[in-house]
matplotlib code that plots the C-alpha trace (Angstrom):
import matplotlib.pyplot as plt

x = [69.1, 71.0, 74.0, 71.8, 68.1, 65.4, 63.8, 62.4, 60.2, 63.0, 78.7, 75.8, 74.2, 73.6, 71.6, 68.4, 67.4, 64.0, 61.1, 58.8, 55.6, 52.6, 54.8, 57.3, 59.6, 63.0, 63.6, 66.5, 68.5, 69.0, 68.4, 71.0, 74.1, 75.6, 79.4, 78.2, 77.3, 78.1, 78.8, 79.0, 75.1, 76.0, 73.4, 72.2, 71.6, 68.2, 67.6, 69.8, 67.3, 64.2, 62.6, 62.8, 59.2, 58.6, 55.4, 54.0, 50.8, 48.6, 48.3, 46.4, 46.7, 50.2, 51.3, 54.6, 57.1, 57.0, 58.9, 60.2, 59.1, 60.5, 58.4, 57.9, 55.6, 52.9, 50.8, 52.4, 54.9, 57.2, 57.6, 57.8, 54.7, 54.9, 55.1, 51.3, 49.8, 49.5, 48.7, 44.9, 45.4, 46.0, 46.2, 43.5, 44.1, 43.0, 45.8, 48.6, 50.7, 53.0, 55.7, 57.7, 60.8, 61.4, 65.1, 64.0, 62.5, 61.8, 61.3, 59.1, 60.3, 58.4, 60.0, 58.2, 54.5, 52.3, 49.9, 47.1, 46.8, 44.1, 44.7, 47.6, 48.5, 50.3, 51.9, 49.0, 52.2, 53.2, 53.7, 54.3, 56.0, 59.1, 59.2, 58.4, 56.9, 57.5, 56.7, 53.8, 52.3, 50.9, 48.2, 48.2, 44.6, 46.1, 48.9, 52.8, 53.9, 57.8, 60.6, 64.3, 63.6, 60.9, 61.4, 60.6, 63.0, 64.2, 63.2, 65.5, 65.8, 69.1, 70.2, 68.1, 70.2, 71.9, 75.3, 75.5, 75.3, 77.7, 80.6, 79.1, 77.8, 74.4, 72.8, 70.4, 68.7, 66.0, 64.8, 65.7, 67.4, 70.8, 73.9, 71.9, 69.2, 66.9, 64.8, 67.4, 66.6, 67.9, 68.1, 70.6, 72.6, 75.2, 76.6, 76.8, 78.3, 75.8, 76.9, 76.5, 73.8, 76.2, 78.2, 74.8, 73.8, 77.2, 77.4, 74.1, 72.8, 70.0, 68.6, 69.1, 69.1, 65.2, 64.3, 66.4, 64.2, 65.6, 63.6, 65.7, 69.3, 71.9, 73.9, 75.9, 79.4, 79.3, 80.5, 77.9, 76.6, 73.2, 70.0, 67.8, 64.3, 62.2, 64.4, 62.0, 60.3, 63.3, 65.4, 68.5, 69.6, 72.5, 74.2, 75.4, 75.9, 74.5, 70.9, 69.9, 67.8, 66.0, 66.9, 65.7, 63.8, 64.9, 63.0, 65.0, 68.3, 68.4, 67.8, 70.3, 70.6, 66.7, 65.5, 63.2, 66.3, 68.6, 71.9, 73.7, 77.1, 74.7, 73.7, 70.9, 68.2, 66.6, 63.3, 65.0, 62.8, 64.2, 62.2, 58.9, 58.9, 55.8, 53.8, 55.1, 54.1, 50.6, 50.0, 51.9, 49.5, 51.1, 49.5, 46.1, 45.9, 42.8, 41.6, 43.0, 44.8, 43.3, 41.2, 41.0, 37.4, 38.2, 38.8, 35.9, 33.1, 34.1, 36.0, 33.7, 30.7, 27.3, 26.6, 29.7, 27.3, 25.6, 28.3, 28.8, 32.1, 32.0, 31.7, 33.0, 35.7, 36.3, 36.8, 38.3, 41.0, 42.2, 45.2, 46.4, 48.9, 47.2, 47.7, 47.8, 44.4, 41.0, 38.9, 36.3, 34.3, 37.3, 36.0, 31.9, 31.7, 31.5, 28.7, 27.6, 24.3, 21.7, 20.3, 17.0, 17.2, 14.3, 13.5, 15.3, 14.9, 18.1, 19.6, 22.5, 25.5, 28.1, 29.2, 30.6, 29.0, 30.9, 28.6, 29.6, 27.1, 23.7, 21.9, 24.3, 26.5, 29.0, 29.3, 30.3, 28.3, 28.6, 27.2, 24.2, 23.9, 24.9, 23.3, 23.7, 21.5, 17.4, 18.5, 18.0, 19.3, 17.1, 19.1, 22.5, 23.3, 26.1, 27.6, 28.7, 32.0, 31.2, 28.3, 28.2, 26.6, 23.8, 25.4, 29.1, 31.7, 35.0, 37.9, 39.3, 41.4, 41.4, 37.4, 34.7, 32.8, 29.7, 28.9, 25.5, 22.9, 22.9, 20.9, 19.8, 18.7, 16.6, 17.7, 15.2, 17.3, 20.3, 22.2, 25.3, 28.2, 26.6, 30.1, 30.3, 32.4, 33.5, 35.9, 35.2, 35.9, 36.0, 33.5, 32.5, 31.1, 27.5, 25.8, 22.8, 20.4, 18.7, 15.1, 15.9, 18.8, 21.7, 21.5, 25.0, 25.7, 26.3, 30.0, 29.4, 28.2, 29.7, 30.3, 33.8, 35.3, 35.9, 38.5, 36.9, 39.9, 42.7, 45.5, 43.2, 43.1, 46.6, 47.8, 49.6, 50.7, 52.7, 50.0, 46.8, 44.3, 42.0, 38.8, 36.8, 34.9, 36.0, 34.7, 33.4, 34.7, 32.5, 34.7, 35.7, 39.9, 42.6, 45.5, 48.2, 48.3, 50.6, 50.1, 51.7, 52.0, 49.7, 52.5, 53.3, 49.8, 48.7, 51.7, 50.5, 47.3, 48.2, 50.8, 48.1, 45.5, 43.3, 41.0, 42.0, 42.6, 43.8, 42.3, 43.2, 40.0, 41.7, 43.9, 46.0, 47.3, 48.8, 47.2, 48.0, 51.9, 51.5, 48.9, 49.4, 46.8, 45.5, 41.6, 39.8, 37.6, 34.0, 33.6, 33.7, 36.2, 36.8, 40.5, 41.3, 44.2, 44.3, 44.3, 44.0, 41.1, 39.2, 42.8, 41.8, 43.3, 40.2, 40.0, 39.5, 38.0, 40.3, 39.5, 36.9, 38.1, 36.6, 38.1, 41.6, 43.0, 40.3, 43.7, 46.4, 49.3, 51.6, 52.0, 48.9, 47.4, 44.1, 42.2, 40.3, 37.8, 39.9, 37.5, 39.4, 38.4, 34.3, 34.0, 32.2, 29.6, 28.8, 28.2, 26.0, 24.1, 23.2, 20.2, 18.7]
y = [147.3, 147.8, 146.4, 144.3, 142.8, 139.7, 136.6, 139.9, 139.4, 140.1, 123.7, 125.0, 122.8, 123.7, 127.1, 126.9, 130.3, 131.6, 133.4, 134.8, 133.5, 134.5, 137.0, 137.3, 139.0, 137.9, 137.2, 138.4, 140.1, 144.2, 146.6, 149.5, 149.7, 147.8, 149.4, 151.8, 148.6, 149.4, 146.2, 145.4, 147.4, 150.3, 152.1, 150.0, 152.5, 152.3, 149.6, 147.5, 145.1, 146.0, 142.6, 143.7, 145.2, 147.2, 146.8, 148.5, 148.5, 151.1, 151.5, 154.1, 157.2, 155.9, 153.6, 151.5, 149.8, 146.0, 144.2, 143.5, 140.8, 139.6, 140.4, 136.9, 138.1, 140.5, 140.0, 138.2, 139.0, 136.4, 137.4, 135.7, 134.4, 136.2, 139.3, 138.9, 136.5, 137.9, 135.0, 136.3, 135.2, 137.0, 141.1, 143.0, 143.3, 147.1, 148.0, 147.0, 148.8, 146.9, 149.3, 148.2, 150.5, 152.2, 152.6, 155.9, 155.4, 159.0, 160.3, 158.4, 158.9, 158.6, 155.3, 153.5, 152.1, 151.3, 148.6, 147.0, 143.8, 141.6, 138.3, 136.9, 133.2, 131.8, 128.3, 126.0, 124.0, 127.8, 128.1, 131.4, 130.6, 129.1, 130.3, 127.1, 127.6, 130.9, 131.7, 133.7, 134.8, 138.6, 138.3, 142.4, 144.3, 145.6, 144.1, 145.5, 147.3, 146.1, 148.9, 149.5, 149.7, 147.3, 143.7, 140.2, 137.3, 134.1, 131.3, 128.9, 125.5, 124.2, 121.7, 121.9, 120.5, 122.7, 121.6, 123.2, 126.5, 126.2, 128.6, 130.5, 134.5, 135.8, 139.3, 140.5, 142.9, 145.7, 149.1, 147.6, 149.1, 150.9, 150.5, 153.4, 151.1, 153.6, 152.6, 153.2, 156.3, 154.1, 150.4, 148.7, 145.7, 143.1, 140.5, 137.5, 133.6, 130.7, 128.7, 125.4, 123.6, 122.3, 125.8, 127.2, 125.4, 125.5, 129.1, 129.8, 126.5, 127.8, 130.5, 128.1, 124.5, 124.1, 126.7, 125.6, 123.5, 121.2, 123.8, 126.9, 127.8, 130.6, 132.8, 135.6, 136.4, 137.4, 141.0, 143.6, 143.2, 141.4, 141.6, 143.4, 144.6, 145.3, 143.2, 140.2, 138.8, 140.3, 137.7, 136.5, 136.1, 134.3, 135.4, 132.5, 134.2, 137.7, 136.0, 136.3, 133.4, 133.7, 130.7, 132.6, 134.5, 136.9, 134.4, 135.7, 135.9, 136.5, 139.3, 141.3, 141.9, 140.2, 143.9, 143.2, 144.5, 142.1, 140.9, 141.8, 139.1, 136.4, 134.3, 135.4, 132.6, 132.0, 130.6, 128.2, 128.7, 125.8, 123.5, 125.2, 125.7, 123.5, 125.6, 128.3, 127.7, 126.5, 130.1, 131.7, 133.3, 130.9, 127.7, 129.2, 131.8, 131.0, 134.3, 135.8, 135.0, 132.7, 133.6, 137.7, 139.3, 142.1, 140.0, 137.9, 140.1, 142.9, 142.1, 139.9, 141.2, 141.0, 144.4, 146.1, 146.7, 149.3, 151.6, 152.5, 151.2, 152.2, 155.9, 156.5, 158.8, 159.9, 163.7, 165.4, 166.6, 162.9, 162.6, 165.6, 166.4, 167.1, 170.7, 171.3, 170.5, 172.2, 172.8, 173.6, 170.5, 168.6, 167.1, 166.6, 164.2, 166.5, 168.1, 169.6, 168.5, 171.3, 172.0, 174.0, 175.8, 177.1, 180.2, 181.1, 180.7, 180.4, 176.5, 176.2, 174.5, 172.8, 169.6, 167.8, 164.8, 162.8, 161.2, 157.5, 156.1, 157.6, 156.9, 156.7, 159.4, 159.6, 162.2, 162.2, 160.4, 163.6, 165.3, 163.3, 162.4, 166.0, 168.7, 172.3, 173.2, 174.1, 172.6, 169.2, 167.4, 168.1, 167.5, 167.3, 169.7, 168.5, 170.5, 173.9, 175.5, 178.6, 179.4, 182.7, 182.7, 181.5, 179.6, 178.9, 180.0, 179.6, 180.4, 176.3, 176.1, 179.6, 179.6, 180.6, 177.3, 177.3, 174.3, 172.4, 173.6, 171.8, 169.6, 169.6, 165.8, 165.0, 162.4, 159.3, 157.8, 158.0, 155.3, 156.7, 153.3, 151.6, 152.4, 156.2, 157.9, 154.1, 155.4, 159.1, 160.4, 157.3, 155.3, 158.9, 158.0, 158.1, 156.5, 158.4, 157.3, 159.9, 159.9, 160.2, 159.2, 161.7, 162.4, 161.7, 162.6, 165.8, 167.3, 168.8, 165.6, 162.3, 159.6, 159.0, 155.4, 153.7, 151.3, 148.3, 145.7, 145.1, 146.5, 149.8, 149.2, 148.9, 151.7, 154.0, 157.3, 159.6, 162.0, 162.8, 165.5, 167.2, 168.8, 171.2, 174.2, 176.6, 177.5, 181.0, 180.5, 180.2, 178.2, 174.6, 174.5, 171.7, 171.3, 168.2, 166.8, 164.9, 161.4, 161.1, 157.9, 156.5, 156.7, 160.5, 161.5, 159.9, 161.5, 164.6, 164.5, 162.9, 165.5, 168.4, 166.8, 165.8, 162.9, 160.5, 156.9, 156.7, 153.3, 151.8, 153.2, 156.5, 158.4, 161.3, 163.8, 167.1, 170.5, 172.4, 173.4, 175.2, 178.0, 181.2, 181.6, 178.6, 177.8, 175.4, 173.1, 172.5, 168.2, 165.1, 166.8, 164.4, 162.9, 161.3, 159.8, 158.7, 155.1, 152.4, 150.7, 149.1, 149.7, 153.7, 156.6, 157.4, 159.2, 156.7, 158.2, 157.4, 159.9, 162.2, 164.9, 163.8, 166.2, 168.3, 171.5, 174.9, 176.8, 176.5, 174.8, 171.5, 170.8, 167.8, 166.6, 166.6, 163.0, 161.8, 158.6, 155.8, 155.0, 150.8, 149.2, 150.6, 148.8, 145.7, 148.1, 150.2, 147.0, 145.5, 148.7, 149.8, 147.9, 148.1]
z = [78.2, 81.4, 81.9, 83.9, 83.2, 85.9, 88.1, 89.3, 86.1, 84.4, 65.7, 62.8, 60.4, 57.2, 56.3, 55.8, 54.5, 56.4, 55.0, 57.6, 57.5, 55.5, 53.8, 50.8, 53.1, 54.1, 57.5, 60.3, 58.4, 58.7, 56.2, 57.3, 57.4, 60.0, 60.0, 63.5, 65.8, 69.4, 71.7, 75.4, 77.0, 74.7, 72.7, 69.4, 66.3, 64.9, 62.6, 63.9, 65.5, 63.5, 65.1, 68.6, 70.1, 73.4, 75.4, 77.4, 79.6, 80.9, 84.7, 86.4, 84.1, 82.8, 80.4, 81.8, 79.8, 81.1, 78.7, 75.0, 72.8, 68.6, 65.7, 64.2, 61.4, 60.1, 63.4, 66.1, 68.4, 70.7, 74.1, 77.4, 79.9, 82.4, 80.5, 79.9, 82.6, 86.4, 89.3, 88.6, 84.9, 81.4, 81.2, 79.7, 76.1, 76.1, 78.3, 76.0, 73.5, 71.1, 69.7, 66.7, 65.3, 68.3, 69.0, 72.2, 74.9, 76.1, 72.5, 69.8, 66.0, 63.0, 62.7, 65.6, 64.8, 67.5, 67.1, 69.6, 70.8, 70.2, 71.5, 74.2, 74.2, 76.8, 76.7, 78.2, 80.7, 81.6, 85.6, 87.3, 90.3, 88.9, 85.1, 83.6, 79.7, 80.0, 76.2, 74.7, 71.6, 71.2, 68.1, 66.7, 65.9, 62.5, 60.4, 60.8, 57.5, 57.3, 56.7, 56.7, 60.7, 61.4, 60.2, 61.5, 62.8, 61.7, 64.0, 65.1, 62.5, 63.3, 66.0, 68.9, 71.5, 74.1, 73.8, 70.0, 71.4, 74.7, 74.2, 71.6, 71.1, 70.8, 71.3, 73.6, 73.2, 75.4, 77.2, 80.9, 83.8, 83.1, 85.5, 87.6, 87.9, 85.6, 82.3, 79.3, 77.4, 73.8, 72.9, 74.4, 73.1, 74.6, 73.3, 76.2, 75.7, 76.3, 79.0, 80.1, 82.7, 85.4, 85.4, 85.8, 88.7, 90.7, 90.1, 92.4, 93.7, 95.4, 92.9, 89.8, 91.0, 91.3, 88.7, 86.0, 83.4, 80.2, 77.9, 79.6, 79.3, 81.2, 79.2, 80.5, 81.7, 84.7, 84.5, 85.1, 81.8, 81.4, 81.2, 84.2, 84.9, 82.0, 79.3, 80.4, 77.3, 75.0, 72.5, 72.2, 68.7, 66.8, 63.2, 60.8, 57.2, 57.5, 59.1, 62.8, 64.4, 67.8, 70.0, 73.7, 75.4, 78.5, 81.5, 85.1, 86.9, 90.7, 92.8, 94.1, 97.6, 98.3, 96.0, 93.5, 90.9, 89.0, 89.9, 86.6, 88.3, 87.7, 84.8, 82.5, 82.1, 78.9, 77.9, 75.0, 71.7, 70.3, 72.1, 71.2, 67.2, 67.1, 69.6, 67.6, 64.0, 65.2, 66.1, 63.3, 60.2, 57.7, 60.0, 60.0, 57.1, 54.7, 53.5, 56.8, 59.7, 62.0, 65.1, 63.9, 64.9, 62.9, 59.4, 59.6, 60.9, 58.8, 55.2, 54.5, 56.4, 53.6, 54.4, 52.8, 49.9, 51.9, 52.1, 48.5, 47.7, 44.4, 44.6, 48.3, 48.9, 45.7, 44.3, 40.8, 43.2, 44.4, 42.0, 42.8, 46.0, 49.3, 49.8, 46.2, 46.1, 46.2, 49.7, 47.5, 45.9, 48.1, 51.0, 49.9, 52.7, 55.8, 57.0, 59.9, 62.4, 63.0, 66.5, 66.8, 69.7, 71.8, 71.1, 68.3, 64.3, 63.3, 63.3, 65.7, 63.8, 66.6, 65.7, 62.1, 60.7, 58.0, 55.2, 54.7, 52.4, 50.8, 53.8, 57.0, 59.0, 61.7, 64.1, 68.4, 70.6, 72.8, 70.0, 70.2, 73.7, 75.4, 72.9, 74.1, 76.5, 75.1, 71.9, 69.9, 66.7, 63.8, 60.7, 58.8, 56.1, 53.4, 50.2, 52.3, 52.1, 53.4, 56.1, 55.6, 51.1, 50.0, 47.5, 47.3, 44.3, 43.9, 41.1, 40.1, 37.1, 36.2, 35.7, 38.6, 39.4, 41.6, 43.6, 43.8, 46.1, 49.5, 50.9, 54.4, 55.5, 58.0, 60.9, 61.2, 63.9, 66.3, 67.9, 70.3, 71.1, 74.2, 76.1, 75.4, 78.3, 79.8, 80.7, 80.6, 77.3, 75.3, 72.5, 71.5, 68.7, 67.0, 63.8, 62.3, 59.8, 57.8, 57.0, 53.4, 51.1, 50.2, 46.8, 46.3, 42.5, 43.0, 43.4, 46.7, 48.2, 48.7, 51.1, 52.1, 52.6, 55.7, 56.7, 55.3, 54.7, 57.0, 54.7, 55.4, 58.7, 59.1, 57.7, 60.1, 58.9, 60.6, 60.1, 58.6, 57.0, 59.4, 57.5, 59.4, 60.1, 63.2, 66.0, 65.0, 61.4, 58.1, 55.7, 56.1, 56.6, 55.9, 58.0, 58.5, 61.9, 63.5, 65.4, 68.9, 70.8, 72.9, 76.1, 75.3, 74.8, 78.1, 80.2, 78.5, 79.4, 83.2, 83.7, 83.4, 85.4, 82.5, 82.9, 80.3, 79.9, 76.5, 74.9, 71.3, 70.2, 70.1, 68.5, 70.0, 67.1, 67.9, 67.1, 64.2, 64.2, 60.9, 61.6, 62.6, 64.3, 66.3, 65.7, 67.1, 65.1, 66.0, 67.7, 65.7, 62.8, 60.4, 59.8, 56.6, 54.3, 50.9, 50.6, 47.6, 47.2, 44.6, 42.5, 43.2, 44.9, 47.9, 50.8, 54.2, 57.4, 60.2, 63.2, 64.5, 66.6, 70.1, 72.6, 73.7, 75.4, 75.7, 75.1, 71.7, 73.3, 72.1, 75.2, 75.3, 71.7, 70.9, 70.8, 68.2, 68.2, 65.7, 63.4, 62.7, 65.8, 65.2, 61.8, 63.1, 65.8, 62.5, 60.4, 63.0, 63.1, 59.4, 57.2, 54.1]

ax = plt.figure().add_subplot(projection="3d")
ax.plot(x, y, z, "-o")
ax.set_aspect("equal")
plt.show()
């Protein structure tokens, strides 16, 4: 927060203890110590409003903080209207990012959590020109895991009329312009005095006499400190016995000088939450929840989707090295999903062996659509081989357990047919994926073959590690490698990227992951690498696909991440394209 934020789009009764909907979690209360609480626009230490969000939008080749918003449960945020409607109606869900836990700006922790949008709701009365309604409802792609740093708000259920609230103390809360008129680098947090209409109105007649509504309110003292550009959307939250309860959200407060920045001597005016609950809960999971919440494409076309069956959910993504820590375990016999597609090329006898190919049932494979679509030149896709280690025997051997163990010979499938994502490089670089269909079934008992699970149930799907495991083969290497990679945001990645002249326009569909920090020697793996985690399913330990490595830097720096295709959001296309 500033000590300013903007119209530049910009007596209790008794407790009633809140439990955020759909969940068994507690609502608005903090989980850290709250002993180092700086007041008065001065920085907030993390975790000490675990409800607050940050969005931000992509524009160009950037993504732009616009706004904060309130966790209100698993998978929907509180914000303001105007945060998400422009006069030629709602913003492209694509373009947002919804951060939760992030207490930087510049830098993002492994606290933060980024999740997608899926759906924006704005309040059917809302009326851009003069704030009316200005309320909204952000629906999330994948579910928000709760932590000591990210938790969800109480909603107002006390009195709902103004005059219980005059005179008294709340918090605001947000990333917006500082005293030097610059995004804050860390949270800020104020604490401002609700004030009443009539002082309101005299204070400014003509910014606030028309504009002022019944379901608004102005809080603020006047001072310098307030909130200003970018705090738009934010809420303002009151404490009664250790709980804190939204009851607004930051609407406007005039411009200063005509600029399009705030006026921080002015009163703040608040959206007043109170006088929308019942909008609210209608659009809350708890109001809609039957098996999943209301309205999500991804739960019903997918967790319930017939053809589950095909996928081999009883064997998938299981090895005898599972229980065992990640880099304590085998390469060898480790990864029996991953393969690699063969290229016949003219001319030559020897198959060509460029891209992976990730084995995700007996008869079905994932791999890049570049892979597919843009084989090397004189070349073309013949086959997948599974159950290698390394390219250079005959037959591969290794030493596990103190005894030398041979692995299964392999088996080199032939592809029946190829189907590349209808929207591969729209934009450039993006949908790179491909499903193939081999001509025959993997025989998928041995060791050195297996399919690996996909994210098939939301809690899979929202799982969001700091990092994962990248499998692969090097270029101009013969044995498949394991490394950790780490996950950086989508607004870092794309400044990377923009900031090097890279074409990119980093979509939700991706994942940006930073090369490997850990080797000594930097190698770089062939396309469509496969990233994994384990995950439960089925009451098990598996491995779930998350990634394949879709493109990056021609040269070993960690100066611009490497971006992988996010397998979540594809679950429904592959669905609709495997059969019997």
């Amino acid at each position: 927060m500033a000590r300013c934020w903007s119209y530049t789009i910009a007596a209790f009764g008794t407790l009633v203890l809140l439990i955020a909907p759909g969940t068994g979690q507690s609502c608005g209360r903090r989980q850290v110590n709250i002993t180092f609480l700086i007041h008065k626009g001065q920085e907030a230490k993390p975790g000490y409003w675990p409800w607050h969000a940050a969005l931000f939008e992509r524009k160009a080749k950037l993504f732009e903080y616009i706004c904060g918003g309130s966790i209100l449960d698993q998978n929907t945020i509180l914000t303001t209207a105007h945060c998400v409607v422009t006069p030629g109606g709602l913003k492209a869900v694509e373009t947002l990012s919804v951060h939760v836990g992030r207490n930087r700006f510049l830098i993002a922790d492994t606290r933060r959590r980024e999740h997608a949008a899926y759906q924006l709701i704005h309040h059917p009365g809302f009326v851009i020109d003069d704030f009316a309604n200005d309320i909204a409802i952000i629906k999330l792609a994948t579910d928000i895991t709760y932590s000591d740093y990210i938790q969800p708000v109480c909603l107002w259920n006390r009195d709902t009329n103004l005059q219980s609230i005059v005179g008294m103390k709340g918090f605001i809360v947000g990333f917006g312009l500082n005293e030097k008129d610059v995004v804050s680098d860390y949270l800020k947090d104020a604490e401002i005095p609700v004030v009443d209409s009539y002082t309101c109105i005299n204070s400014n007649p003509g910014a606030f006499s028309f504009k002022l509504k019944p379901e608004m309110y102005c809080a603020g003292n006047r001072d310098g400190v307030s909130a200003c550009n970018g705090d738009s959307g934010g809420g303002m939250v009151f404490n009664y016995a250790d709980v804190w309860y939204i009851r607004g959200l930051v609407s406007f407060i005039p411009q200063r000088d005509q600029k399009s920045v705030c006026d921080p001597t002015q009163y703040t005016v608040f959206t007043d939450v109170a006088k929308y609950l019942s909008w609210i809960q209608k659009n809350l999971r708890q109001a809609n929840e039957v098996g999943g919440p209301s309205g999500d494409p991804v739960h019903t076309s997918v967790d319930r989707n017939p053809k589950l069956r095909l996928l081999n959910l009883d064997v998938c993504g299981t090895n005898r090295y599972v229980n065992t820590p990640e880099f304590d375990r085998q390469v060898f016999l480790g990864y029996p999903w991953m393969g690699l597609l063969e290229y016949a090329v003219e001319g030559e006898r020897e198959r060509q062996t460029l891209c992976h190919a990730t084995l995700i049932s007996d008869r079905y494979v994932l791999t890049a659509g570049h892979c597919v679509s843009s084989p090397p030149r004189r070349s073309r896709l013949t086959a997948v081989r599974f159950g290698d280690y390394d390219l250079s025997t005959s037959r591969d051997c290794a030493t596990v357990n103190g005894q030398q163990e041979c692995a299964p010979p392999t088996q080199v499938l032939r592809i029946e047919s190829a189907i590349v994502h209808q929207d591969f490089n729209k934009p450039k670089y993006a949908n790179d994926i491909a499903l193939l269909r081999l001509r025959e079934k993997a025989i998928i008992t041995q060791s050195n073959v297996k399919p690996i699970c996909l994210p098939v149930t939301n809690d899979l799907r929202s799982h969001k590690p700091t990092s994962y495991t990248l499998t692969a083969w090097p270029i101009g290497g013969n044995t498949l490698l394991r490394s950790q990679r780490e996950i950086v945001d989508s607004v870092e990645c794309q400044a990377n990227y923009t900031q090097h002249s890279i074409n990119l326009e980093k979509t939700f569909h991706q994942l940006c992951l930073k090369q490997d920090a850990n080797s000594a020697a930097c190698r770089f793996p062939k396309s469509a690498a496969t990233l994994q985690t384990v995950q439960k399913l089925q009451d098990d330990d598996r491995y779930v696909m998350h990634g394949l490595l879709s493109h990056g830097p021609k040269k070993c720096t960690h100066t611009y991440p490497d971006v992988y295709t996010y397998i979540g959001p594809y679950m429904d296309w592959i669905l609709s394209k495997i059969n019997e």
